[in-house]
C-alpha positions as CSV (number, residue, x, y, z in Angstrom):
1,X,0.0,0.0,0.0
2,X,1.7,3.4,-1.0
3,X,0.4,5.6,1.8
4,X,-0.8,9.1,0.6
5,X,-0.2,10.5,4.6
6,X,1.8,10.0,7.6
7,X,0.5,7.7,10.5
8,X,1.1,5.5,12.2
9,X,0.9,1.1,12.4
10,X,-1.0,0.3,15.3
11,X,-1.3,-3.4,15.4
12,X,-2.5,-6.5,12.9
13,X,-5.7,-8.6,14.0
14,X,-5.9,-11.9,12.1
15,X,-7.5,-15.1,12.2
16,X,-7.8,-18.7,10.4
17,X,-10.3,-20.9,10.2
18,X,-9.1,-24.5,9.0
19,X,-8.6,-26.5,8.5
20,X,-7.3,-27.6,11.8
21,X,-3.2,-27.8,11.7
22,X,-3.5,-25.0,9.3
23,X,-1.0,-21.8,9.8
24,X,1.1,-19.1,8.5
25,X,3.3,-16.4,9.3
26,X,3.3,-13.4,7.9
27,X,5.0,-10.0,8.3
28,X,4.7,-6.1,8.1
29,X,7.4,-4.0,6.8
30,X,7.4,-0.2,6.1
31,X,9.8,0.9,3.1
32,X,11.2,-2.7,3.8
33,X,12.1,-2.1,7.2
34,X,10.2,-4.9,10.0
35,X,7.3,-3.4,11.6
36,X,8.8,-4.4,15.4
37,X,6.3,-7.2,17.1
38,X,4.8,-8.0,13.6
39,X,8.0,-9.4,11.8
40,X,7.0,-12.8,12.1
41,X,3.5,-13.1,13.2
42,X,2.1,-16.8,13.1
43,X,-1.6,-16.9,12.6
44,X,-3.1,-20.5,13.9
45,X,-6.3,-20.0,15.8
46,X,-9.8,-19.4,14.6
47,X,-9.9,-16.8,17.3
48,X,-9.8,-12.8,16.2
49,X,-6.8,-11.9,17.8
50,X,-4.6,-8.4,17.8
51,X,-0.8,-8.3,17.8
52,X,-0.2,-4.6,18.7
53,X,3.1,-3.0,17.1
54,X,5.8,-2.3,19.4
55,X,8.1,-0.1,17.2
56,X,9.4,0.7,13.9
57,X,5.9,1.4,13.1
58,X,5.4,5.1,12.0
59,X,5.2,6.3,8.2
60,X,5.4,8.9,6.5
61,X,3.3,10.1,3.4
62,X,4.8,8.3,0.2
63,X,5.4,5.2,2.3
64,X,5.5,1.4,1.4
65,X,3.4,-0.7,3.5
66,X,3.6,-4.4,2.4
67,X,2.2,-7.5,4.5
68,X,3.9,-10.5,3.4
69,X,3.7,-14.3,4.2
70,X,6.8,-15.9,5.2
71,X,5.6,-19.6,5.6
72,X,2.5,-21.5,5.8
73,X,1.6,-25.0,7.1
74,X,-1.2,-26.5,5.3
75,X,-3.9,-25.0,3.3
76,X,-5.6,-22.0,5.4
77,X,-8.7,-22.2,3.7
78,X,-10.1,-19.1,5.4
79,X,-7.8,-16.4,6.5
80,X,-8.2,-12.5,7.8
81,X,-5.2,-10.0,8.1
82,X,-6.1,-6.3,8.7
83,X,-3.3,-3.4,9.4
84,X,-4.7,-1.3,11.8
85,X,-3.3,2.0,11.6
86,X,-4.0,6.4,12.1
87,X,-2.9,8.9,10.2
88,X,-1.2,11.7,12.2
């Protein structure tokens, strides 16, 4: 996502749901830099669940966000990741 304004990441809330044994990691980077907490974030429950970022997580307008998944095992057949972020 090329960002239009600064902000700020807040957290990532994610979920999966199956089959069971199903996972994946993923990651948040700004400009290619880690997002601190959500470097390697590994998504295996069917619960909602927020990972809030600890640091490395302000942008400024003309900013790369990219969400990337690192690994995966088995077939997530349902899966939600949502950046949750405010512009400043």
């Amino acid at each position: 996502m090329l960002t239009q304004y600064a902000g700020v990441i807040d957290s990532a809330s994610y979920l999966t749901n199956g089959p069971t044994g199903a996972a994946f990691t993923f990651a948040v980077n700004i400009d290619g830099t880690p997002v601190t907490s959500l470097s390697a974030v590994t998504v295996n429950s069917s619960s909602f669940t927020t990972q809030p970022a600890s640091g490395a997580n302000t942008f400024s307008g003309g900013s790369v966000i990219t969400l990337g998944i690192t690994g995966s095992t088995g077939p997530a057949t349902e899966a939600i990741v949502q950046i949750n972020l405010h512009r400043t």
